[in-house]
C-alpha beads as a LAMMPS data file, in Angstrom:
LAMMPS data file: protein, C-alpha beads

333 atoms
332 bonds

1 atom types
1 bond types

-500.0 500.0 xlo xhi
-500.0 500.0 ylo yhi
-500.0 500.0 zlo zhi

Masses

1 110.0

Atoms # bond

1 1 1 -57.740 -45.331 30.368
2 1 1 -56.771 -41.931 28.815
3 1 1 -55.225 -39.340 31.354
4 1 1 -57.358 -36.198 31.613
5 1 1 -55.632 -33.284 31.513
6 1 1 -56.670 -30.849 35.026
7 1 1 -59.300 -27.954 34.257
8 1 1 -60.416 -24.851 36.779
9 1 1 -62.911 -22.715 36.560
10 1 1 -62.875 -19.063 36.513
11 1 1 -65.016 -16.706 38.187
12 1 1 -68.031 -17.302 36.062
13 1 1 -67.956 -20.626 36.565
14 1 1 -66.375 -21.726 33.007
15 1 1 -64.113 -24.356 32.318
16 1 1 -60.875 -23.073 31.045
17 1 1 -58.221 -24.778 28.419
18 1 1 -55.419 -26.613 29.966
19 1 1 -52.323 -24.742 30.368
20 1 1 -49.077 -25.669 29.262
21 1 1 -46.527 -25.165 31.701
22 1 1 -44.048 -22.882 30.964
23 1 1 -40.097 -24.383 30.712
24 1 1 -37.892 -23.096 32.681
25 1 1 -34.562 -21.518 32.152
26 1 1 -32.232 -25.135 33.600
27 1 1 -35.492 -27.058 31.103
28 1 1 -34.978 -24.768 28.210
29 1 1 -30.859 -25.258 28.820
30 1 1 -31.148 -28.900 28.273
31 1 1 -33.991 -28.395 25.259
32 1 1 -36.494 -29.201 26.958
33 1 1 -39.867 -27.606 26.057
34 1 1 -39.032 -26.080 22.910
35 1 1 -35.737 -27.572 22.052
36 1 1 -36.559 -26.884 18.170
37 1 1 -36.895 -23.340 18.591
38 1 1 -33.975 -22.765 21.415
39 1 1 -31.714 -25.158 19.054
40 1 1 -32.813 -23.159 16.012
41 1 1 -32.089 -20.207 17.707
42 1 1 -28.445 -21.135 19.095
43 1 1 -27.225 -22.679 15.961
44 1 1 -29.106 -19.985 13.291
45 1 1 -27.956 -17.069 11.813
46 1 1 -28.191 -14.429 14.183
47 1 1 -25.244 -16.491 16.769
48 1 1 -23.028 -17.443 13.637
49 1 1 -23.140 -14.144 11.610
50 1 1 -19.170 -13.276 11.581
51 1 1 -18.403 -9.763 12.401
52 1 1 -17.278 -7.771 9.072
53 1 1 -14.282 -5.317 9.579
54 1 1 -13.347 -2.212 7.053
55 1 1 -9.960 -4.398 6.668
56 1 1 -11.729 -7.196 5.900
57 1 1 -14.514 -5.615 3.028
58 1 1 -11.473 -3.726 1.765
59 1 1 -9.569 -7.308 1.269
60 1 1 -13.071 -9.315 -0.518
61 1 1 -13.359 -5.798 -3.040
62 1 1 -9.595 -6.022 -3.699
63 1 1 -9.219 -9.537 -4.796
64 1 1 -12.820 -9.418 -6.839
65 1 1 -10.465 -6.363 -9.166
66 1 1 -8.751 -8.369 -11.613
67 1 1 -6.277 -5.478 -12.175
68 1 1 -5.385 -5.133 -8.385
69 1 1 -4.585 -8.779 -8.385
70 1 1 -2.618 -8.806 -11.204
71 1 1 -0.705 -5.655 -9.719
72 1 1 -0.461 -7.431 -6.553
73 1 1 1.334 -10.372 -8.245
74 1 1 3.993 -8.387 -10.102
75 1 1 4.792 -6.549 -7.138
76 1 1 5.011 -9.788 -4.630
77 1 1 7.004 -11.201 -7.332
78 1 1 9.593 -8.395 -7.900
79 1 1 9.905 -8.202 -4.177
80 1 1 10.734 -11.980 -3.409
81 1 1 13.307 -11.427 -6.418
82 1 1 14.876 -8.416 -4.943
83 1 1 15.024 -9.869 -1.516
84 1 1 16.181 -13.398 -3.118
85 1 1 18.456 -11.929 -5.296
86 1 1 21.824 -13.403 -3.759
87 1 1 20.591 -17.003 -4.292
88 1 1 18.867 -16.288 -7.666
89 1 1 21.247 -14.517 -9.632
90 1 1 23.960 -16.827 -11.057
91 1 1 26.858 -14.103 -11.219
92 1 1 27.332 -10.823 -8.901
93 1 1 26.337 -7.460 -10.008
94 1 1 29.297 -6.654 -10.949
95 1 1 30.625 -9.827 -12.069
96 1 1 32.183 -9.971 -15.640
97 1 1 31.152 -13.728 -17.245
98 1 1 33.538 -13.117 -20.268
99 1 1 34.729 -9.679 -22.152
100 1 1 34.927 -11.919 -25.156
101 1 1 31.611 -12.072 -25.247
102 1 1 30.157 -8.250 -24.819
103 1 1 27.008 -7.832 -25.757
104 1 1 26.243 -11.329 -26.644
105 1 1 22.462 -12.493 -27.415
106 1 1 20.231 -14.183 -24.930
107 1 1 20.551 -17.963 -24.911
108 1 1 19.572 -20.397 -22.794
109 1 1 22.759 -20.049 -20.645
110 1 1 22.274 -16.164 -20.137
111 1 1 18.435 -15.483 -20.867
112 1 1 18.582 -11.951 -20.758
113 1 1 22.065 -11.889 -23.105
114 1 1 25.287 -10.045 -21.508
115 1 1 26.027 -6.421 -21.631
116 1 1 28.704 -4.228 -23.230
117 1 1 30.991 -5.574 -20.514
118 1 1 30.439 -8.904 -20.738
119 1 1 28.316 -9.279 -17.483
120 1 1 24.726 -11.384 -16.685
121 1 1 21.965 -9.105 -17.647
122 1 1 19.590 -11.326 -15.782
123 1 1 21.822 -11.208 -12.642
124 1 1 21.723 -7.463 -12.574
125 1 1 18.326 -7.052 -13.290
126 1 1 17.805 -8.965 -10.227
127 1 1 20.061 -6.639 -8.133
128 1 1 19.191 -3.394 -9.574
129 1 1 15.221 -4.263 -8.485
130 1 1 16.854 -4.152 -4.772
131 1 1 17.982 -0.648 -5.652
132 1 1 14.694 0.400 -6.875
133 1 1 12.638 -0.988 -4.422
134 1 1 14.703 -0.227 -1.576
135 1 1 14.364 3.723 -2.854
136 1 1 11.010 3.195 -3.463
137 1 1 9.683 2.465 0.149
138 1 1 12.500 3.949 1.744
139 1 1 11.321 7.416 0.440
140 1 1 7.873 7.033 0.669
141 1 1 8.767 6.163 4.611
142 1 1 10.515 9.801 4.701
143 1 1 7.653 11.185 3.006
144 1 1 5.368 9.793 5.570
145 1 1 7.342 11.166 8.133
146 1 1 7.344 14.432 7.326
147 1 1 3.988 15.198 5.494
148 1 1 1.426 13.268 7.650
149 1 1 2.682 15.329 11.159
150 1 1 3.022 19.015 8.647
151 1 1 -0.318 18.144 6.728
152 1 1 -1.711 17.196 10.212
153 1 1 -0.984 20.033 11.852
154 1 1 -2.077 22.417 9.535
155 1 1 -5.633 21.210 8.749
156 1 1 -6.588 20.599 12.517
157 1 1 -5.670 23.841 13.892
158 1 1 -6.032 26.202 10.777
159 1 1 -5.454 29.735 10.959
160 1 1 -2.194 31.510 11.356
161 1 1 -0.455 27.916 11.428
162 1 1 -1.628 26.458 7.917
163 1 1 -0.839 29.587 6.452
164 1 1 2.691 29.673 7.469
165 1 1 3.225 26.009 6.608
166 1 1 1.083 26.170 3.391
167 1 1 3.315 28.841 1.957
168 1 1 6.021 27.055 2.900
169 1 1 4.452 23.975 1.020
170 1 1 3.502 26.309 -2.334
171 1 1 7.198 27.640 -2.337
172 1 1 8.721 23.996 -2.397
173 1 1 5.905 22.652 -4.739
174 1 1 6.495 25.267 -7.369
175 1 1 9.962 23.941 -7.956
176 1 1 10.039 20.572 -10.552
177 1 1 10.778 17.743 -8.424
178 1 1 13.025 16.058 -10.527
179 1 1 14.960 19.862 -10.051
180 1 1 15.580 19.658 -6.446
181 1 1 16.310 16.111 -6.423
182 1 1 19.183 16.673 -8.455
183 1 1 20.399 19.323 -6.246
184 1 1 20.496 17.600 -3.595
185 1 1 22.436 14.949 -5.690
186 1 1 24.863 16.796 -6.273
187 1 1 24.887 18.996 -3.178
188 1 1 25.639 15.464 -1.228
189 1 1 27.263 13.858 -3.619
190 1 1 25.520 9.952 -5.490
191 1 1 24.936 7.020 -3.897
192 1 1 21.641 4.883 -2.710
193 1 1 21.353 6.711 0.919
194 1 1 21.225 9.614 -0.706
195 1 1 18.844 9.568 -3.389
196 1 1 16.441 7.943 -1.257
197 1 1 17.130 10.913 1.300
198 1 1 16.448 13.701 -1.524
199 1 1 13.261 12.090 -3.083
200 1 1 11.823 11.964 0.659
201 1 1 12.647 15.235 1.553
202 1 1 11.362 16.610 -1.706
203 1 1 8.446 14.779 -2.343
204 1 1 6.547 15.114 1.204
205 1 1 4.507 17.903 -0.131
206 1 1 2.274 16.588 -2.028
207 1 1 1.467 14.088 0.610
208 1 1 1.185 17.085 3.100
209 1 1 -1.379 18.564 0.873
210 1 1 -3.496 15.336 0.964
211 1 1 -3.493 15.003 4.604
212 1 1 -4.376 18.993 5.212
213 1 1 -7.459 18.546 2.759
214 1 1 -8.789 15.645 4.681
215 1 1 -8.159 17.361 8.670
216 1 1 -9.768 20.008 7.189
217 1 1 -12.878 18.072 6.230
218 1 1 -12.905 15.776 9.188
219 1 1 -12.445 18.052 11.802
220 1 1 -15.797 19.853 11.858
221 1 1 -17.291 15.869 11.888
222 1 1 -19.512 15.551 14.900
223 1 1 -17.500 12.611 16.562
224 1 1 -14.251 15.418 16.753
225 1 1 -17.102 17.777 18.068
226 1 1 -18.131 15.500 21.219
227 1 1 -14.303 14.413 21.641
228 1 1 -13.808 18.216 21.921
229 1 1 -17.082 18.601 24.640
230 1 1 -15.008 15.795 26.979
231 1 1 -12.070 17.839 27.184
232 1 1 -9.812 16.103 24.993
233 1 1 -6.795 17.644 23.608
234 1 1 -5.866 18.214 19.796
235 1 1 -3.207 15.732 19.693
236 1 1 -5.301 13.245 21.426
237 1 1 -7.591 13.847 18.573
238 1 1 -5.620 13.770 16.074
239 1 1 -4.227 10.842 16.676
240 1 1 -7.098 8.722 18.042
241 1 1 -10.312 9.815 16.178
242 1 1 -8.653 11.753 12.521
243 1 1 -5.758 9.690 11.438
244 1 1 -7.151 6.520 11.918
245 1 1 -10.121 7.754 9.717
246 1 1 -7.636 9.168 7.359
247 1 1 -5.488 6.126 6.511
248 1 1 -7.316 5.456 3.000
249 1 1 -5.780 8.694 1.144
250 1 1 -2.867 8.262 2.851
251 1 1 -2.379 4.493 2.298
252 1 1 -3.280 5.100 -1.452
253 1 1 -1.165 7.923 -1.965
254 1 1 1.727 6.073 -0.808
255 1 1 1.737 3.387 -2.771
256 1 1 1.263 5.527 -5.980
257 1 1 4.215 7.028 -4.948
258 1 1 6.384 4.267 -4.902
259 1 1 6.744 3.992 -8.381
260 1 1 7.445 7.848 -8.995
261 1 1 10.149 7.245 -6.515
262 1 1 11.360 4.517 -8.831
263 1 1 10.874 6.318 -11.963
264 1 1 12.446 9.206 -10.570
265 1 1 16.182 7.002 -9.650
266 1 1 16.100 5.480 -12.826
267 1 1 15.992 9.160 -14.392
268 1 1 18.806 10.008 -12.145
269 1 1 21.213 7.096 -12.715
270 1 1 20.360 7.472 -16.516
271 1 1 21.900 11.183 -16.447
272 1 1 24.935 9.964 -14.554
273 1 1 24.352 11.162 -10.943
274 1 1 22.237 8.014 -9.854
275 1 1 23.875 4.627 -8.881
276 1 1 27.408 4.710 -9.472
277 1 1 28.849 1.332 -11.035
278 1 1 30.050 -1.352 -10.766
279 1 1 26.345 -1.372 -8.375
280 1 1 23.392 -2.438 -10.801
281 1 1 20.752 -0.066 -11.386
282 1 1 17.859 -0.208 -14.082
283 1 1 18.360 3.687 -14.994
284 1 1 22.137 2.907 -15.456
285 1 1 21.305 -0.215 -18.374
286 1 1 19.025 1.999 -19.880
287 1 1 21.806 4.252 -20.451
288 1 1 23.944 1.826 -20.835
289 1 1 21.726 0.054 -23.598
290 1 1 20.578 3.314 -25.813
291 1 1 23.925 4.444 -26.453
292 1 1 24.222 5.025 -30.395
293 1 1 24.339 1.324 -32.319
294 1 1 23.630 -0.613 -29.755
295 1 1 19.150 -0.018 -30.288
296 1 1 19.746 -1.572 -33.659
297 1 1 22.759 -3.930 -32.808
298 1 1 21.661 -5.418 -29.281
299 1 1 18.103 -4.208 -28.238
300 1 1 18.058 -6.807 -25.542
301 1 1 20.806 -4.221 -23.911
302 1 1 17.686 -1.516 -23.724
303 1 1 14.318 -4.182 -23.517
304 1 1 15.212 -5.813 -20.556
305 1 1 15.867 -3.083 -18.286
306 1 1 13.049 -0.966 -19.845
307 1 1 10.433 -3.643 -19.275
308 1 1 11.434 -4.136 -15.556
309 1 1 10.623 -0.400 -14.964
310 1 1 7.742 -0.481 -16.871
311 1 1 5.946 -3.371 -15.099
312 1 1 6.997 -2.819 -11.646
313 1 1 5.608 0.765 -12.137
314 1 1 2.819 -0.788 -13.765
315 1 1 1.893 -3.292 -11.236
316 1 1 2.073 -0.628 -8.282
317 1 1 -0.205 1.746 -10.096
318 1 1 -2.727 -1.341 -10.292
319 1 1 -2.265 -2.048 -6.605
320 1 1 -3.173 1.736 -6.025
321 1 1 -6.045 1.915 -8.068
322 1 1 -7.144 -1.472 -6.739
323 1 1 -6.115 0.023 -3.417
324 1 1 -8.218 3.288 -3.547
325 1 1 -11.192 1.848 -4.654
326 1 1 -11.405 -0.718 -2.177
327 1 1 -10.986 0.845 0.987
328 1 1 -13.643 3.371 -0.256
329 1 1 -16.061 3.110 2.623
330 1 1 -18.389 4.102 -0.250
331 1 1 -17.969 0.941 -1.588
332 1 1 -20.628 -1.651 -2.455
333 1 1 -20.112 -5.107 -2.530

Bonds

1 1 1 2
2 1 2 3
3 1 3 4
4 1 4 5
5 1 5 6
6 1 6 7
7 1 7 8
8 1 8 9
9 1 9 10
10 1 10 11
11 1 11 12
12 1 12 13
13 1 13 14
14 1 14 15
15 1 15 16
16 1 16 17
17 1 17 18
18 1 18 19
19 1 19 20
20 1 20 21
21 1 21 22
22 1 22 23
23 1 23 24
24 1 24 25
25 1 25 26
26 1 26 27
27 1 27 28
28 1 28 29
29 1 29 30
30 1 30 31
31 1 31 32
32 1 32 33
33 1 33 34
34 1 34 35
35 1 35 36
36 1 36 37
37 1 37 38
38 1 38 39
39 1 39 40
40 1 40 41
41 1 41 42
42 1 42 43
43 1 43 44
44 1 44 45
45 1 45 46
46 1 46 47
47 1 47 48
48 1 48 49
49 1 49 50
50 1 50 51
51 1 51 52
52 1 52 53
53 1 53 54
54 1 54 55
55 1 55 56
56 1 56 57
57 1 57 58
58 1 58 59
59 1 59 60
60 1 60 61
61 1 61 62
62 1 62 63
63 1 63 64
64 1 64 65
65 1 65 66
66 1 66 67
67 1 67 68
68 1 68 69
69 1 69 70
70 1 70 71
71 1 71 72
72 1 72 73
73 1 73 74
74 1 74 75
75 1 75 76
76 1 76 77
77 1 77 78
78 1 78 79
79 1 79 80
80 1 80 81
81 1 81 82
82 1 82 83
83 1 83 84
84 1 84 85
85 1 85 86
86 1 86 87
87 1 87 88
88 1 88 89
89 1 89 90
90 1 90 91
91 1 91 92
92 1 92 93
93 1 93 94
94 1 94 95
95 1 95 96
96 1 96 97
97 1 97 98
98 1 98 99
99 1 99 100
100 1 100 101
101 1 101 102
102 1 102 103
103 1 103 104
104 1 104 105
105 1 105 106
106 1 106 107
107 1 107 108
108 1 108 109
109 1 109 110
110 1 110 111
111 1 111 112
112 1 112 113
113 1 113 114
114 1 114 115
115 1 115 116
116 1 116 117
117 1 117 118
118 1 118 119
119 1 119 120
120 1 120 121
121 1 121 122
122 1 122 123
123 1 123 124
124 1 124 125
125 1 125 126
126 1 126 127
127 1 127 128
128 1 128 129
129 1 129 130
130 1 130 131
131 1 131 132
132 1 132 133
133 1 133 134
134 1 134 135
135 1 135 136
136 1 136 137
137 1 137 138
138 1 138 139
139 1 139 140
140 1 140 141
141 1 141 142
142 1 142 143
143 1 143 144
144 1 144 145
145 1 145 146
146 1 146 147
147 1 147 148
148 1 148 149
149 1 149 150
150 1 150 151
151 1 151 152
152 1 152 153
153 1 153 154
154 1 154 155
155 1 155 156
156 1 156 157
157 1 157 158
158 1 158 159
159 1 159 160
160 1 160 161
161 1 161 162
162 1 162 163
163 1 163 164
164 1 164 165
165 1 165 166
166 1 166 167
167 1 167 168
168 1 168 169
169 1 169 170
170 1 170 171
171 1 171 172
172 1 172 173
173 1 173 174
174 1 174 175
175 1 175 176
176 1 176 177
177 1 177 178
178 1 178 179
179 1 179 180
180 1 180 181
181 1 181 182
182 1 182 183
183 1 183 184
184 1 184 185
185 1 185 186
186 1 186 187
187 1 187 188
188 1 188 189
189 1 189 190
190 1 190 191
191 1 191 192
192 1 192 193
193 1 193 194
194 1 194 195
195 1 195 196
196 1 196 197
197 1 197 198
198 1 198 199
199 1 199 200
200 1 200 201
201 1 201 202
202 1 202 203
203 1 203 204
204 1 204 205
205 1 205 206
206 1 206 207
207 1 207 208
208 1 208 209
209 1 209 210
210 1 210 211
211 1 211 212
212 1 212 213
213 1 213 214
214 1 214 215
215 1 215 216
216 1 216 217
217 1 217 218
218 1 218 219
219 1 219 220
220 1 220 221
221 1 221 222
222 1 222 223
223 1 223 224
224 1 224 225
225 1 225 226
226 1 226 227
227 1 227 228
228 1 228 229
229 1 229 230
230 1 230 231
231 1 231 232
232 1 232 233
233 1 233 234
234 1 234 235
235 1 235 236
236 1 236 237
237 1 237 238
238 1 238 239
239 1 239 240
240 1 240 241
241 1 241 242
242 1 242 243
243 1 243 244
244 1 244 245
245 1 245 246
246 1 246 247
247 1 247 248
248 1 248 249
249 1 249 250
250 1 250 251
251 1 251 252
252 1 252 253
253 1 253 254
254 1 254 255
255 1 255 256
256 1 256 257
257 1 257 258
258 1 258 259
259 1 259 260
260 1 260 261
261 1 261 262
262 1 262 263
263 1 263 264
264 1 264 265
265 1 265 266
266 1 266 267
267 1 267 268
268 1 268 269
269 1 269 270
270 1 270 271
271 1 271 272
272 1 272 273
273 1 273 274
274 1 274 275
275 1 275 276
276 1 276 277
277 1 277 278
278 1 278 279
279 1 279 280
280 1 280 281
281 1 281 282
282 1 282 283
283 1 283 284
284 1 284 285
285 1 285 286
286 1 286 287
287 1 287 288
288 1 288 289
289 1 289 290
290 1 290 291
291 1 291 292
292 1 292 293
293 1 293 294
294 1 294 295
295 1 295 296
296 1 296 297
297 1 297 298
298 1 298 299
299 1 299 300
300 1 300 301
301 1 301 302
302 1 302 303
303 1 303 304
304 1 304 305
305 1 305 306
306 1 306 307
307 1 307 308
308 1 308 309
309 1 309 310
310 1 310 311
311 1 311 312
312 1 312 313
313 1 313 314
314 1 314 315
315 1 315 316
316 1 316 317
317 1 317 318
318 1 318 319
319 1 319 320
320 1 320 321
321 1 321 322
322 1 322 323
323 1 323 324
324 1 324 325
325 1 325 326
326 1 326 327
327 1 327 328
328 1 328 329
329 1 329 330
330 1 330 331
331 1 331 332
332 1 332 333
């Protein structure tokens, strides 16, 4: 016999629908009454939807730019050389292989050929892109140091203060670069600490600028405001709600200053106040390699060394653009 299901009646006298009972919370735990829905609920896409971070959107848009990759790659690979360039290179930097054979051709045994001494171009290409690099972050660390704090300073609190330090930043920026860098040079005498030390103390006003321009425009923003209306202080500020918003000029500018820092030692060892020998530097085979007779004679003296320049300035400038565009919050994906 069929169960029947239990009726009542209402006021009126009518029979009502049977109710269903409703689960409750231990039933709907153990999918009872609705275990489709619940399960469909716990396992859809509203639970499993990841969390997306700036870092992490600025990571997908930089590997979908073919150009950023590829700038990527030459720079992770002239950096493993650099820091592997002990094991790689088959002679020191210094090391003559034989006078006999200055200036020989590349061959399999010496694939970059053997300079006017009679020394591994390969093994001091290796070693002079320690030299670059090293001056290449190493100043753009000083220039950090020194322009994020000045720039800082001046756009938050304006006024009296970012004219004083502005002027001083027009005064330095209307001298050539290259200009003071060779002052220095020569005021302290060559070496690596130095030039490092004169192309971050020159070049930190440009970054200075950068980081003014952007206080400036984020400090009227509404979160600074209510930051302002708790009683926080500027360098509170400043440090926890402006810089970290400010990171993406700064991040980019950096990197495309790497390879001015580069360019700008290999101009200096070329005129004879860089790198001083027998330590490898690309500026110094460049020199070394246009000397009258030897373009015609023995190019590879002058490609080698040229092309090493060229693409690790070429692959940083990718990595910036690459770099700029992706951590544009603007940025669609």
């Amino acid at each position: 016999m069929a169960q029947s299901h239990p009726r009542t009646l209402d006021g009126d006298g009518l029979t009502l629908p049977p109710q269903t009972a409703t689960p409750s919370a231990s039933e709907l735990a153990a999918g009872v009454g609705g275990a489709g829905s619940l399960s469909r609920f716990a396992g859809g896409e509203l639970t499993n939807r990841r969390q997306r971070s700036l870092w992490g959107d600025a990571w997908r848009r930089l590997l979908r730019n073919k150009l950023a990759v590829i700038g990527l790659v030459i720079v992770t690979v002239f950096m493993v050389l650099a820091v592997f360039a002990p094991v790689l290179a088959p002679y020191g930097q210094s090391e003559v292989v034989d006078y006999r054979l200055a200036r020989y051709d590349p061959t399999w045994t010496w694939p970059f050929g053997l300079d006017a001494n009679g020394r591994d171009m390969f093994s001091r290409i290796l070693f002079g892109a320690q030299v670059s690099l090293v001056v290449g972050v190493l100043s753009q660390v000083i220039v950090m140091l020194i322009g994020v704090p000045l720039g800082a300073i001046s756009g938050y609190f304006g006024g009296s203060v970012d004219n004083t330090l502005m002027r001083l930043v027009d005064v330095i920026y209307a001298i050539p670069q290259l200009l003071l860098v060779l002052l220095f040079v020569n005021w302290w005498g060559p070496g690596l600490v130095n030039i490092f030390l004169a192309i971050g103390l020159v070049g930190w006003v440009t970054e200075a600028r950068l980081v003014r321009g952007t206080f400036l425009a984020l400090r009227e923003q509404e979160y600074v405001n209510a930051a302002r209306v708790t009683g926080a202080n500027g360098v509170y500020i400043m440090l926890r709600h402006i810089l970290p918003n400010s990171l993406t000029p700064i991040i980019v500018a950096l990197t495309f200053g790497i390879p001015t820092a580069i360019f700008t030692e290999a101009a200096l060892s070329y005129v004879g106040v860089g790198i001083r020998p027998p330590q490898a530097s690309w500026g110094m085979m460049v020199a070394d390699g246009s000397k009258p007779g030897y373009i015609q004679s023995d190019p590879h003296m002058l490609l080698f060394p040229v092309l090493a320049i060229g693409l690790t300035m070429l692959g940083f400038t990718f990595l910036g653009d690459g770099l700029r565009d992706a951590l544009d919050p603007k940025g669609n994906d």
